[in-house]
C-alpha positions as CSV (number, residue, x, y, z in Angstrom):
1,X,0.0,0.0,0.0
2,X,1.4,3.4,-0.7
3,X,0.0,5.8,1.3
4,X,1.1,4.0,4.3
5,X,-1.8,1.9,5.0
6,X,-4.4,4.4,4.2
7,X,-7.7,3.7,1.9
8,X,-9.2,6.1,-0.3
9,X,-13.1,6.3,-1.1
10,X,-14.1,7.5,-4.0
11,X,-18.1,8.0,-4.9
12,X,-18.8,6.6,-8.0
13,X,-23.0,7.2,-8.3
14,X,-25.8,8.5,-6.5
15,X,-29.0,7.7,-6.6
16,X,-32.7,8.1,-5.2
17,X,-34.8,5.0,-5.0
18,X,-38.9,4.8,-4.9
19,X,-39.1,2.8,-1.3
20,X,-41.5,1.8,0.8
21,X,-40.8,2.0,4.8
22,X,-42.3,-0.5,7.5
23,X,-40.6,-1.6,10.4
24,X,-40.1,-4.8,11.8
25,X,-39.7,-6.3,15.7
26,X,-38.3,-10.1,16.3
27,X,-38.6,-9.9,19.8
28,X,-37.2,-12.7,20.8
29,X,-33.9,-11.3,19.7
30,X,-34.3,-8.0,20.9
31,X,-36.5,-5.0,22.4
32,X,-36.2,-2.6,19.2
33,X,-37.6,-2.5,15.8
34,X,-35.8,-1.8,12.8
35,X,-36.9,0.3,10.3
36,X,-36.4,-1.4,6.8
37,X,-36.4,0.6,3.2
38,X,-37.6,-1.8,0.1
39,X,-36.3,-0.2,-2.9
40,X,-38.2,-0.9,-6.0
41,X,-37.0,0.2,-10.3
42,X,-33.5,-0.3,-9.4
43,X,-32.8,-2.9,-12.2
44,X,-32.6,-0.1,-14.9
45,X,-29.5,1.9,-13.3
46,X,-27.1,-1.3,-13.7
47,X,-25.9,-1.3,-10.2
48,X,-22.7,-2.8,-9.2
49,X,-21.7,-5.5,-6.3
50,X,-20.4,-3.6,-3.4
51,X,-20.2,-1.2,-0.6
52,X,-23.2,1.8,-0.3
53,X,-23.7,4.1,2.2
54,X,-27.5,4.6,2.8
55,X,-28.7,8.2,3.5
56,X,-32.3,8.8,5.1
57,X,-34.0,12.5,5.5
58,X,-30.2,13.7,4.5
59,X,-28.8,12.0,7.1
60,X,-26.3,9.0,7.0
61,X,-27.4,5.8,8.5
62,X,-25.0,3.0,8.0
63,X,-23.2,0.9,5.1
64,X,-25.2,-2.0,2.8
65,X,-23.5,-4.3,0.8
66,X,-25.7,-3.7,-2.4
67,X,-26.5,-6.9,-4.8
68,X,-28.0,-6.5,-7.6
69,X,-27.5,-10.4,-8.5
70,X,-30.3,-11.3,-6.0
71,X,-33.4,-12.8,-7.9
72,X,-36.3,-9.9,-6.3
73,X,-37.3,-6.5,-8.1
74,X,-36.9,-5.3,-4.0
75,X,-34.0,-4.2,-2.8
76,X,-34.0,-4.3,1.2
77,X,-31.8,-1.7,3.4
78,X,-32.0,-1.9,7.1
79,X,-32.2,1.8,7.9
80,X,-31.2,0.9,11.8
81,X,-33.1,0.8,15.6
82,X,-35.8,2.9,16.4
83,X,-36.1,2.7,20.3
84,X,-39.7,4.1,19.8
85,X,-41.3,1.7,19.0
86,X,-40.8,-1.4,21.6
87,X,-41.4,-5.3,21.3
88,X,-41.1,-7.6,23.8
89,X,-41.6,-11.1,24.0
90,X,-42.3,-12.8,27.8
91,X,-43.4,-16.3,28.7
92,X,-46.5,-16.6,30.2
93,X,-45.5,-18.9,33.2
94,X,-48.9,-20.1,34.4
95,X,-49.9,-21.2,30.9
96,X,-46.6,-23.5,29.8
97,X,-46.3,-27.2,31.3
98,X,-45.4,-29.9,31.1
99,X,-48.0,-33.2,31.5
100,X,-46.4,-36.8,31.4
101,X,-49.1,-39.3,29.5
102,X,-48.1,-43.0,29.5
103,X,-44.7,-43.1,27.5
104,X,-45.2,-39.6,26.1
105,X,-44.5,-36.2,27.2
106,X,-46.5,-33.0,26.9
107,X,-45.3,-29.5,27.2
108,X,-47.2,-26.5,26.2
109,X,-45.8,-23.0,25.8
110,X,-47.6,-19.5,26.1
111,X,-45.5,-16.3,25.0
112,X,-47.2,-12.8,25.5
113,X,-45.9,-10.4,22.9
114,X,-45.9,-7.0,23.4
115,X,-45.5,-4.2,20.7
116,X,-46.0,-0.5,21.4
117,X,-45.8,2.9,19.2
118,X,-44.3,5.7,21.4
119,X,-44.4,7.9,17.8
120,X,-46.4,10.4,17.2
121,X,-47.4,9.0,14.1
122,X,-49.0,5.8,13.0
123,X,-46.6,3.1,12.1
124,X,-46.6,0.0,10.3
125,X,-45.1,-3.1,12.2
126,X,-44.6,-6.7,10.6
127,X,-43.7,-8.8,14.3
128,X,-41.9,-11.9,13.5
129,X,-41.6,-15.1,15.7
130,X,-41.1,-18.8,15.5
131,X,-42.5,-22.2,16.3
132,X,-40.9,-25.2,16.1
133,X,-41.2,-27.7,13.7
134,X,-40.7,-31.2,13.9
135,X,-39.0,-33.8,10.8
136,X,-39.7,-37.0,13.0
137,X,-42.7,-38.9,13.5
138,X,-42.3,-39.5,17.1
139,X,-42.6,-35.5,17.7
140,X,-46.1,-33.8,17.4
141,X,-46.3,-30.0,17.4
142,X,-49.7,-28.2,17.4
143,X,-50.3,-24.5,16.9
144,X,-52.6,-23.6,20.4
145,X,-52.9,-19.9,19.4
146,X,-51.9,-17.5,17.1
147,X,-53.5,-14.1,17.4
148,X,-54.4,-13.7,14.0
149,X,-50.5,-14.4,12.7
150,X,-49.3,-16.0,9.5
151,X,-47.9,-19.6,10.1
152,X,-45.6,-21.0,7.8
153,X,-45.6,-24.3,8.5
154,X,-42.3,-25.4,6.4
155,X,-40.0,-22.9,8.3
156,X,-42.0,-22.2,11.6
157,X,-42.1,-18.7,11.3
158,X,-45.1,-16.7,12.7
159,X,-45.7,-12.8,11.1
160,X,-47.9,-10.3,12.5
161,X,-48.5,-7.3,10.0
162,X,-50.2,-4.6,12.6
163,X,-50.7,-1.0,12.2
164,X,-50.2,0.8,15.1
165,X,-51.6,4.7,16.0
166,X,-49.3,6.8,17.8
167,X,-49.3,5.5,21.6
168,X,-51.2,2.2,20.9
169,X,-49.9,-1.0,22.8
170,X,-50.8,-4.3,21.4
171,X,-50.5,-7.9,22.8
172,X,-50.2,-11.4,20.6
173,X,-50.4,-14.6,21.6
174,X,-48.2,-17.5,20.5
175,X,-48.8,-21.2,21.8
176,X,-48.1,-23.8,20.8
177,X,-47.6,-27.6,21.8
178,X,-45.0,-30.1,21.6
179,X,-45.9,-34.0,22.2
180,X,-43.0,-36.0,22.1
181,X,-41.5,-39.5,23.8
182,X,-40.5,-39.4,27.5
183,X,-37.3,-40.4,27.0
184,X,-36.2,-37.7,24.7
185,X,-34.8,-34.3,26.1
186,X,-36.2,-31.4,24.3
187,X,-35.4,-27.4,24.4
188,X,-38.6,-26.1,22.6
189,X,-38.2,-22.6,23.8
């Protein structure tokens, strides 16, 4: 390297892409929600692999790695946390057990999910969660409740599109049930 170690940036295009903006909670990973930009009409500026830096209201809000390889007319940028708006995901003790019938086991679990809008303005929220899913015969799972979310039973994940008005709070219910043989040690939180 000739300039002792140092890198040079050099801006090659800039552009402004039609987006759409909703935000989206996973709160079993964590409290905030992430604001996320899809990008649509992008194929006709022949973008190139790499490095972008996104820029929302004028601001700078981070670095994507930009591919325009990827098979979808949306492009998705994360645009970062928002600490107004809160998720939170807490087990609902009383609800989940466990019940031992003849050589089977039986454990149900209850998760109270909240989401809240501390905005001013309403906001547009997809929640996203996860049951588990079972491959062997011997393991039964059953949806118990839902509130209203989209199950995918291949991959286990449950989405909750909500609109939220400025200060609403709104709970979901996920539980489900897991049947499986006594003898078999199961995390199925």
């Amino acid at each position: 390297m000739p300039d002792g170690g140092r890198t040079t940036t050099t801006e090659i295009a800039r552009h402004q892409l039609p987006a759409s903006y909703e935000y989206r909670g996973i709160p079993k990973i964590d409290k905030e929600s992430f604001l996320v930009a899809d990008a649509t009409d992008w194929q006709k500026l022949n973008l190139m692999e790499g490095e972008a830096n996104v820029y929302f209201d004028n601001s700078f809000v981070g670095k994507s790695i930009l591919d325009p390889n990827v098979s979808s007319d949306t492009l998705h940028f994360s645009m970062g946390r928002d600490q107004s708006i809160r998720v939170q995901r807490i087990k609902v003790s009383e609800s989940s057990t466990r019940r031992f019938f003849g050589s089977n086991q039986e454990q149900t679990m209850k998760w109270r999910i909240t989401v809240k809008n501390n905005r001013q303005e309403s906001v547009n929220i997809t929640v996203f969660d996860q049951a588990p899913i079972s491959r062997n015969t011997s393991i039964e799972v059953s949806m118990e409740e839902l509130s209203d979310g989209l199950f995918d039973k291949k991959t286990g994940i449950i989405k909750w599109p909500i609109q939220l008005q400025p200060g609403e709070q709104r709970d979901l219910i996920l539980q489900y049930k897991v049947k499986y043989p006594k003898d078999r040690r199961l995390n199925i939180e």
